[in-house]
SEBA-747937 format. One record per residue (C-alpha): x, y, z. Coordinates in steps of 0.2 Angstrom, whole numbers, padded with zeros to 4 digits, always signed. Example, Ala and Ser with C-alpha at 12.3 -4.5 7.8 and 13.67 -1.06 7.14 Angstrom:
! residues 2
+0062-0022+0039;+0068-0005+0036;
***
This chain:
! residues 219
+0022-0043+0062;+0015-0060+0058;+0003-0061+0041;-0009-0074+0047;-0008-0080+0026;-0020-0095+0030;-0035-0084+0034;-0032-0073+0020;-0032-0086+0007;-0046-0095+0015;-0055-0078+0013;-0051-0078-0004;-0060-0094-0007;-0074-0091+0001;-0077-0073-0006;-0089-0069-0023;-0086-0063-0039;-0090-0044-0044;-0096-0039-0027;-0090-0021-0025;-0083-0009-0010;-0079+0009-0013;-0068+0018-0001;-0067+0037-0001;-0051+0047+0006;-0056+0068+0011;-0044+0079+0014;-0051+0088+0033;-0052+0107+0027;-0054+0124+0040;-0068+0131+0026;-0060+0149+0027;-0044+0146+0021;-0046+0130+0015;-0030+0125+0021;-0029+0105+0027;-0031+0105+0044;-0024+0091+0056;-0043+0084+0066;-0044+0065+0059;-0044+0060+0081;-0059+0075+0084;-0069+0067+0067;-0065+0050+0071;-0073+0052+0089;-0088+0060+0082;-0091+0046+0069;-0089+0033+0081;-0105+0042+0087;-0113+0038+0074;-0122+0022+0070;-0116+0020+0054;-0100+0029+0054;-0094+0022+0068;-0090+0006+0058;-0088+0014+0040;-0077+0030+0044;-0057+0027+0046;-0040+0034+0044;-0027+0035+0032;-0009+0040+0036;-0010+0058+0038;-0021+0068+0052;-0029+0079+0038;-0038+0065+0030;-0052+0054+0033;-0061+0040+0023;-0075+0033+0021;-0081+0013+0016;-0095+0007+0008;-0095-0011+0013;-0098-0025+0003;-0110-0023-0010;-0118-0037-0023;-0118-0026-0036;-0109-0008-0042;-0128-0001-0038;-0128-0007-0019;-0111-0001-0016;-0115+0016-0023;-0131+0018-0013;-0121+0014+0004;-0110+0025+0000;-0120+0040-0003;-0128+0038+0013;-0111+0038+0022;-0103+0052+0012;-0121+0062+0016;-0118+0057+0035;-0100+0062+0035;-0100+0081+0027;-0117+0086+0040;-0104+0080+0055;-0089+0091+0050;-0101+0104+0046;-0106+0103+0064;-0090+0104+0070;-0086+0118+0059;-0072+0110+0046;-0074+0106+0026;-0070+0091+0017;-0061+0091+0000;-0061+0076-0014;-0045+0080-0023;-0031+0071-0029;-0018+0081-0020;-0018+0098-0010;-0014+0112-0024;-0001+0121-0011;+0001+0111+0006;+0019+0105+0010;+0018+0087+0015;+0034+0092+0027;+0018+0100+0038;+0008+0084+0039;+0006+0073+0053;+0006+0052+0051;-0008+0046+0063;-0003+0039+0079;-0007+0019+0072;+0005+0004+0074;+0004-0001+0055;+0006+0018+0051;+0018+0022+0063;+0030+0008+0057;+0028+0016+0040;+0035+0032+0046;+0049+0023+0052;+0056+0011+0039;+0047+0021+0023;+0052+0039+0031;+0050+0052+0018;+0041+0041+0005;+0028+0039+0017;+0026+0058+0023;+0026+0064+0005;+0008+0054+0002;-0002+0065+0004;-0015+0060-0008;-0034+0060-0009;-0043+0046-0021;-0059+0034-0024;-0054+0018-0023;-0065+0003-0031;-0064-0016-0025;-0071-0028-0035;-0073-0046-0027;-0063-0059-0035;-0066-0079-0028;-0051-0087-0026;-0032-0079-0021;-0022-0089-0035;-0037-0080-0047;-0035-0062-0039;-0016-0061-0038;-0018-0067-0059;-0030-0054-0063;-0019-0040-0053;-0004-0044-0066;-0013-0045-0082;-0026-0033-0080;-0011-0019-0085;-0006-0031-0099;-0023-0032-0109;-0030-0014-0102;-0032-0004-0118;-0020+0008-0123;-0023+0027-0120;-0020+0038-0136;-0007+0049-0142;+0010+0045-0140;+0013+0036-0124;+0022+0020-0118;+0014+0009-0108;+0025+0000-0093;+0022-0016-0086;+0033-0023-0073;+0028-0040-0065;+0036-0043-0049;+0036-0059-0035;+0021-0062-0027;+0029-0055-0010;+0012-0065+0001;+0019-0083-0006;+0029-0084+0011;+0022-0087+0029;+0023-0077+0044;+0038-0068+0049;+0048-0075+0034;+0037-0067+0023;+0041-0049+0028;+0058-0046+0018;+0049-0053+0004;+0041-0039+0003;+0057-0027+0008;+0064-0035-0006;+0048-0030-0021;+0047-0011-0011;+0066-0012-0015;+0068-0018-0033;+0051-0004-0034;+0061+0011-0030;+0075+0006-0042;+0063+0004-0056;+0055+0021-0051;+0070+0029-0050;+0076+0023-0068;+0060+0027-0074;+0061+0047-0067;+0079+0049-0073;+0072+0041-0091;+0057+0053-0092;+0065+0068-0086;+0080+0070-0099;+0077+0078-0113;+0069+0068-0129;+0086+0069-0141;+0094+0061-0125;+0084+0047-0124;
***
């Protein structure tokens, strides 16, 4: 796979500050048992029906999700009144087609084991190298993106924003782990860049579940 770096960054630097996009992941639902079921192709077709789900409505991993994007928007208020419009559009079709939509973090008793990854180069390749990391996603969240104009400026913001983020109460200890921007390569040479973060991620993780998992006087 070949990161075409030059056009991202020149994206970067042409973009504006504080415009906003929201996306939105729904779990695909039958409505009488409310379990997930597997129609992310059959919705998809029917939103690309749709003069403005056609272009906003995508998948994401699994074949019981779908998701919806707002677009750009100049402020939070644009963003939100796109998105309304879509989410209004989106749960009338798969009330038509006789299914449910659900906005939940995760499914309260699927087994990830049952879900199927979406037949999708990027997705596929995921499935492959990630294996069970990838299958056991199966998450369902709102997602914000705020504009930031320059790449240099947004990959900054990305690793401070957990450093000067308020704390939450009680007594919790915050975690901040700055890694290597894995995108400073080009092309193919950047790839195991990024090998080597997702790498050095799962052995943080791992320490991190064996610390949190032992018993206080242990610690």
């Amino acid at each position: 796979m070949t990161l075409d770096l030059d056009g991202a960054r020149e994206r970067f630097e042409s973009s504006t500050d504080f415009t906003v996009g929201l996306e939105e992941e729904f779990a695909i639902l039958d409505p009488e048992t409310l379990e997930l079921a597997h129609r992310y192709e059959d919705v998809k077709a029917e939103c690309d029906e749709d003069e403005v789900l056609g272009e906003s409505a995508a998948g994401e991993l699994i074949a019981s999700e779908v998701e919806i994007r707002s677009g750009r928007g100049e402020t939070f208020a644009d963003a939100v009144a796109a998105q309304a419009e879509r989410r209004e559009r989106l749960f009338a079709l798969v009330d038509r087609m006789g299914l449910a939509l659900g906005a939940m973090g995760t499914h309260p008793w699927a087994n990830y084991l049952d879900q199927r990854i979406i037949d999708t180069p990027h997705y596929t390749r995921l499935r492959e190298e990630l294996g069970y990391v990838a299958q056991r996603n199966n998450t369902w969240s709102l997602h914000v993106h705020v504009g930031v104009r320059g790449a240099d400026r947004a990959i900054a913001v990305c690793d401070r924003v957990r450093e000067i983020c308020p704390g939450f109460p009680g007594r919790s200890e915050p975690l901040h782990w700055s890694v290597p921007d894995p995108a400073a390569g080009s092309g193919d040479a950047s790839y195991p860049a990024f090998q080597r973060v997702a790498a050095d991620l799962h052995s943080r993780v791992g320490f991190l579940i064996q610390r949190i998992t032992r018993p206080a006087a242990a610690r």
